[in-house]
N, C-alpha and C positions, 0 to 999 in steps of 0.2 A: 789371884790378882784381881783386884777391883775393877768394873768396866761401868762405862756408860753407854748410852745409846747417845751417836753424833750425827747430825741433820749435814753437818760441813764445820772445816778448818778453813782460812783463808788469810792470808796477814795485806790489810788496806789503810786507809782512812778512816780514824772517826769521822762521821757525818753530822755529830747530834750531839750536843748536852754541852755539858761546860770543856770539855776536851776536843772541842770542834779542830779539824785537821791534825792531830797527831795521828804520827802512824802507828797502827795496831796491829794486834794480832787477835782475831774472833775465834772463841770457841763457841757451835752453836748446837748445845744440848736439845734435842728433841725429845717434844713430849708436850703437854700443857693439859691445864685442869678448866681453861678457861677457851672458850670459838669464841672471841671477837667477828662481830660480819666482817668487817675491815681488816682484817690479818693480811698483812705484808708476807707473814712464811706459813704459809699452811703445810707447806712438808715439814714441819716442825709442830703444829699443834692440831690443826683440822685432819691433814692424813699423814702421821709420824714416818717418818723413813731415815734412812741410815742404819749403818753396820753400829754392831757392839765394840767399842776399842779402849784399850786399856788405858786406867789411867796414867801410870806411869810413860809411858809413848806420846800422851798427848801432853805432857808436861814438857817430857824434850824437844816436842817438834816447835811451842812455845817459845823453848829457849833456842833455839836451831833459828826462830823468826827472822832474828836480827834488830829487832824492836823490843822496848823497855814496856811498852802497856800490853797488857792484854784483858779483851774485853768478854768477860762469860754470861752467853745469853741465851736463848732459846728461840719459840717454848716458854718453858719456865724453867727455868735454870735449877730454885729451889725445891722445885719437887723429889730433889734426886739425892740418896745422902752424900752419894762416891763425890758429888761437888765440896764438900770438906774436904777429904784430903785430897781433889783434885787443886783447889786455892790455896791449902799451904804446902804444896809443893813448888805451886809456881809464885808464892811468895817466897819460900825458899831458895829461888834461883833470883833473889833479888826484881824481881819485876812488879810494877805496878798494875793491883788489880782494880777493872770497875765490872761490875753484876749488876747486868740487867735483870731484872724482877717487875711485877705485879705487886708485888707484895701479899701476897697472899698465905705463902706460906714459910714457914723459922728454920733457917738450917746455922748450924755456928760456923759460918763459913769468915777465914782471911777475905779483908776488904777494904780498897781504900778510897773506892767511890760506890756509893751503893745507889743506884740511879733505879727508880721506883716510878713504874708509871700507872699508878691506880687507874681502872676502865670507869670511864663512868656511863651514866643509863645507856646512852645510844649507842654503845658497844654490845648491846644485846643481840645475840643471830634471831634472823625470822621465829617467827612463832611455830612455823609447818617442818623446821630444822629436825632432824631424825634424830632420835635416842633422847627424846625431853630435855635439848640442849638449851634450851633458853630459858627455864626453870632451871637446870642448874648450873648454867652461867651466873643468871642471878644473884641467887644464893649464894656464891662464891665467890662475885668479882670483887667485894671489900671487904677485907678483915682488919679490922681496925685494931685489936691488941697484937696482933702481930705484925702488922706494917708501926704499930709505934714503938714495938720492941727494937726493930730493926734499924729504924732511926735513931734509936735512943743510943746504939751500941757502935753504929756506922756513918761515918762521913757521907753525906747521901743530898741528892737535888731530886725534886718531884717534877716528873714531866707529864704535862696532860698533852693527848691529843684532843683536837677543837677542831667543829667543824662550826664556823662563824656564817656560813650559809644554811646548816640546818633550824629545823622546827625546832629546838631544846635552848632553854636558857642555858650554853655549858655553866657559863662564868656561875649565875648561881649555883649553882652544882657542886663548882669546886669551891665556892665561899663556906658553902656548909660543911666540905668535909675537911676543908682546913680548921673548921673550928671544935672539928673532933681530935684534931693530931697534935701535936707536942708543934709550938711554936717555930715554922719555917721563915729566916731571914729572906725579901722578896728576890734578891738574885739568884736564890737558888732553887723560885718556882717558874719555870720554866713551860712556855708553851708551844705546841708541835700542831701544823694545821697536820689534818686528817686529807691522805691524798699519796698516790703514787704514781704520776707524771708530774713533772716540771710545770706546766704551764696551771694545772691545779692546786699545784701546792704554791706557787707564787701567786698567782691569784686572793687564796686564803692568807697567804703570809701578810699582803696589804692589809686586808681587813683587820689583823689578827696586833696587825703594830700600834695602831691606836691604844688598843687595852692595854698592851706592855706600858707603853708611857705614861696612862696612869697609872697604874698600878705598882711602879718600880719593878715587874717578872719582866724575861728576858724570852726574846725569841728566837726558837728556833731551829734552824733548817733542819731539810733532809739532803746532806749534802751530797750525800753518796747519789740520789739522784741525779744530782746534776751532772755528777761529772761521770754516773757507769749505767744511766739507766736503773730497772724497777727489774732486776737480776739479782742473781744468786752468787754468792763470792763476791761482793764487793759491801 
């Protein structure tokens, strides 16, 4: 029987993206090929943790939820193959799926919202980061033929996180690599300030709404902040 490695199950709120407050159900695959300094779950990608659990178990407890969405994230979700037929199992059971991803790497996985948040530079860890993480963060964080295959096959919104008080031009940043991707409609490029207290991330959200308004992208929240705190299961 198939297994994956699980960081945590929990059924909450979306917080984020275009399905902001539906309730979900999170599967949170651990593991990731990328240390953002800024990682929200490092017991999912800086120090992996969680048991091995079969796929089919985490399909039922899915359906057991009581909820129609379920959100599969990480980490990085696509690293893994058992995430196939973990997603059409639970497209099987009739539920809607959205994957979280990097994009970075191709699995033919069931999907019907493929929500892709390319890192861009200042997601880079220190320089002194142990195991030559920040060369191959690098190197890794954008894969352009395969974040446009991805899209090309899946329903999908690109979310950057922005930090509108740092040193970096983001918005240049993402000007140029939207002009490497396959044509994204502006409501479904969506921007996320970089931040894990309320008072930070509202802060950045003001600065951050100006550029939505010109730009026609859409802002927004980390909802689950608000209402559970910078915790684990919600």
């Amino acid at each position: 029987m198939a297994r994956l490695r699980i960081a945590e199950t929990f059924t909450s709120i979306q917080g984020e993206g275009q399905w902001l407050g539906v309730p979900s159900h999170f599967i949170r695959l651990s593991g990731c090929s990328l240390r953002c300094h800024w990682c929200d779950t490092p017991y999912a990608s800086w120090n992996p943790e969680g048991p091995m659990r079969e796929i089919a178990e985490l399909a039922d407890e899915a359906a057991g939820s009581g909820v129609c969405h379920v959100v599969i994230t990480g980490g990085e979700p696509l690293l893994f193959d058992g995430v196939c037929e973990l997603t059409a199992r639970i497209e099987s059971q009739g539920q809607i799926i959205t994957i979280e991803t990097a994009g970075t790497h191709y699995q033919s996985v069931a999907c019907h919202l493929l929500s892709v948040s390319p890192k861009l530079s200042h997601s880079a860890p220190p320089e002194d980061t142990p195991g030559d993480w920040r060369r191959r963060h690098e190197e890794a964080r954008l894969n352009i033929p395969v974040m446009t295959q991805l899209m090309q096959q899946h329903p999908h919104q690109l979310k950057f996180v922005v930090n509108p008080e740092g040193e970096r031009n983001d918005f240049d940043e993402i000007d140029k690599l939207l002009d490497r991707l396959p044509t994204v409609i502006p409501e479904r490029i969506l921007l996320m300030a970089e931040g894990r207290d309320p008072e930070t991330l509202h802060r950045r959200e003001r600065l951050l709404a100006p550029e939505c308004i010109k730009r026609g992208w859409r802002l927004s929240p980390r909802y689950q902040i608000d209402l559970f705190g910078d915790t684990k299961g919600t």
